[in-house]
N, C-alpha and C positions, 0 to 999 in steps of 0.2 A: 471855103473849106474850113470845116471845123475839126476838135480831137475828137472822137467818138470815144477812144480808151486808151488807157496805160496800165501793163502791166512790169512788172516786176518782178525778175528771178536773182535770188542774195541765193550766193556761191560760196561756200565753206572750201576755199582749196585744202584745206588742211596746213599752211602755213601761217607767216605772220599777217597775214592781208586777207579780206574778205573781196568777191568780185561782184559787184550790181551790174545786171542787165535792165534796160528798158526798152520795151515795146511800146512805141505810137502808133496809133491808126488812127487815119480821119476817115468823114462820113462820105469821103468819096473814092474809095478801096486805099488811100498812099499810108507806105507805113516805113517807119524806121527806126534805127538800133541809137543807141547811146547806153556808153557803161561808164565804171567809176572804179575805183578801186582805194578802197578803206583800212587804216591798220585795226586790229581788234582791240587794240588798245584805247582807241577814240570813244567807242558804246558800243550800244547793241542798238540795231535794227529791230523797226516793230514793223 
């Protein structure tokens, strides 16, 4: 099993925090979440 891809949705709630999602898929359809959550104080996201 390999990753085939990762994406990446950055969440502006509108508060002190920004929210990361991430999407995995591998090359044999399995796929799953992992998030994070950031103050905006730390940076910016590229």
């Amino acid at each position: 099993m390999r990753i085939d891809s990762v994406e990446t949705f950055l969440v502006d709630s509108g508060a002190a925090k920004h929210w990361l999602f991430v999407k995995v898929e591998t090359d044999e359809g399995t796929h799953g979440w992992g998030r994070a959550i950031a103050s905006k104080s730390v940076g910016r996201f590229s």
